[in-house]
N, C-alpha and C positions, 0 to 999 in steps of 0.2 A: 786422627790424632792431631791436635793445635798445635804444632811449637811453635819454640818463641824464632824469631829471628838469628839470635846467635846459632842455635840449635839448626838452624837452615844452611847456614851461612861455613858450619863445617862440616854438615853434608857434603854440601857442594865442593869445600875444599879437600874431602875427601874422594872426590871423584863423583857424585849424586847430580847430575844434570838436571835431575827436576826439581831440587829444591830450590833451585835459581829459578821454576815457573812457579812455585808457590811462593816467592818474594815478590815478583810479579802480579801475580792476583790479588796477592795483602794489598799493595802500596800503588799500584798503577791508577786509579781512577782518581784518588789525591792526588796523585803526583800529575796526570794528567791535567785535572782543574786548575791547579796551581799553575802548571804550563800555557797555559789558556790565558787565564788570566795575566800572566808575565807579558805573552807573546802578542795576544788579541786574536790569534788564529788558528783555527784548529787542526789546520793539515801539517803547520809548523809544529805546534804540540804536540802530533803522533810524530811526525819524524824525532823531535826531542825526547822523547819518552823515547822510543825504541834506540836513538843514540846513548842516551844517559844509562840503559840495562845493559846494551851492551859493553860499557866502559867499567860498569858496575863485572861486569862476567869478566874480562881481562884483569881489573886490579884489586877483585876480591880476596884473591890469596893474603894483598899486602892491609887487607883489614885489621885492625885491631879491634877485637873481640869487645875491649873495654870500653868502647864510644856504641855512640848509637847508629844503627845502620842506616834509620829512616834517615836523620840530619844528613848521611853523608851521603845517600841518596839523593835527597832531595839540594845538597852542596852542588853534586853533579851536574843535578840538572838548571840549576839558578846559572850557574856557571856557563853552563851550555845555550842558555836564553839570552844572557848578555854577550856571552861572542856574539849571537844570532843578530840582535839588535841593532849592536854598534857595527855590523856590517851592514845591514837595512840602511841605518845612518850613513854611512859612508858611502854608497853606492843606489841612496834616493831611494828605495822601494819602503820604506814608512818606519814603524817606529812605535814607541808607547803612545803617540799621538795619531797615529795612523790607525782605526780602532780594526779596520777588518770583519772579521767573522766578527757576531757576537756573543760572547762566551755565558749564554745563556744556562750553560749546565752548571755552572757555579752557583746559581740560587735555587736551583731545583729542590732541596733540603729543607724551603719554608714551609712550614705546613697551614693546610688550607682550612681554617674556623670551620668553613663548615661546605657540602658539597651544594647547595643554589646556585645554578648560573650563573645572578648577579653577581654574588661572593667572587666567583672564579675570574669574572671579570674584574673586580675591585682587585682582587690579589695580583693579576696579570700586569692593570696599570703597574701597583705600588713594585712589584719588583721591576718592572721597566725603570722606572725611576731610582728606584734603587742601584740599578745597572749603573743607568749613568753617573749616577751620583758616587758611585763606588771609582768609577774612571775618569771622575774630575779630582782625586787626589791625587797631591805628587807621588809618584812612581814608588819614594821609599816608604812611605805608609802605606799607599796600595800595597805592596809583598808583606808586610807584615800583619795587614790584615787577612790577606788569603792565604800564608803558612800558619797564622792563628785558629783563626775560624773556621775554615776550608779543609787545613789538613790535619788539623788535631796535634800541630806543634808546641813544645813548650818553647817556651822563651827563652831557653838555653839552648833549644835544638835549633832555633829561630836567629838568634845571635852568631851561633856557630856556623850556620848556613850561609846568613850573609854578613861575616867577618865584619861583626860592629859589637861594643859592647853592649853587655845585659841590660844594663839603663838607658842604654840607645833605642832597644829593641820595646821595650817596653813605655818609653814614652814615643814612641812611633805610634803604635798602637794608639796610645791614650789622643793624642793628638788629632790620628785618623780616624779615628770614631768622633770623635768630638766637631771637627769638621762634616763629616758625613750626614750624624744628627741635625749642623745647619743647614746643609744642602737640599736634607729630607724635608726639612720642617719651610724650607720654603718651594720647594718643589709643591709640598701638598699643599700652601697657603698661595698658589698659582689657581690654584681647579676653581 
């Protein structure tokens, strides 16, 4: 049986410990790509991911059924990325600039025209480049492209996430596609 999230969420606060693993299984591989991409690293985004459910397990009780779980989930762990961050910053070990691992599982989703060798090779450049191209925007369009696209956020869930408003969130987006598009179009007008 599917429930929904709320329906998990007072399981759990009725005493149901494994409905706290089926929120988990719903939301963990978004939430981790999106960690990924925040962080640049992937051993950091499992430790984030496993901090942010467990914070999610301690302050569920004080959920309000009326919001959305996944935003406040995914609040958690935005929240959890940038402590991480501005502590990298503060103590030299890197940063949104410092790329790390490459968070290669966040383009795994495009699908491939068609199965030829070649093809897989054309497609392997274009998302390399797409990579990069995705981690030459600033930092606040980068996260609004990968809670958009990546995690199947609304822009209210996206807003709420990282404490900006609606029109903020939304021309973030518009902005960051629109630069990516340049970046792409001259990345392939290179070859």
């Amino acid at each position: 049986m599917n429930r929904s999230d709320e329906e998990l969420i007072s399981l759990f606060k009725k005493g149901d410990v494994s409905a706290l693993g089926q929120l988990y299984d719903r939301h963990y591989v978004k939430l981790y790509n999106f960690l990924v991409g925040m962080v640049s690293s992937r051993d950091d985004a499992g430790d984030l991911l496993q901090e942010s459910f467990c914070t999610v397990a301690r302050k569920l009780d004080g959920f309000n059924t009326g919001g959305s779980f996944k935003a406040y989930l995914f609040r958690i762990a935005y929240n959890r990325a940038v402590d991480l961050l501005r502590k990298k910053t503060r103590t030299g070990n890197g940063g949104y600039k410092d790329m790390g691992e490459e968070p290669d599982s966040l383009l795994r989703e495009f699908p491939s025209p068609s199965p030829l060798p070649q093809d897989e090779v054309v497609k392997g450049e274009t998302l390399e480049k797409l990579r990069k191209a995705l981690f030459q925007l600033p930092r606040e369009q980068r996260q609004v492209i990968l809670l958009k696209h990546y995690s199947d956020l609304t822009f209210r869930e996206i807003a709420q996430i990282l404490g900006i408003p609606l029109n903020t969130a939304i021309a973030r987006l518009h902005y960051g596609l629109k630069t990516l598009k340049k970046t792409m179009e001259e990345f392939i007008g290179r070859d």
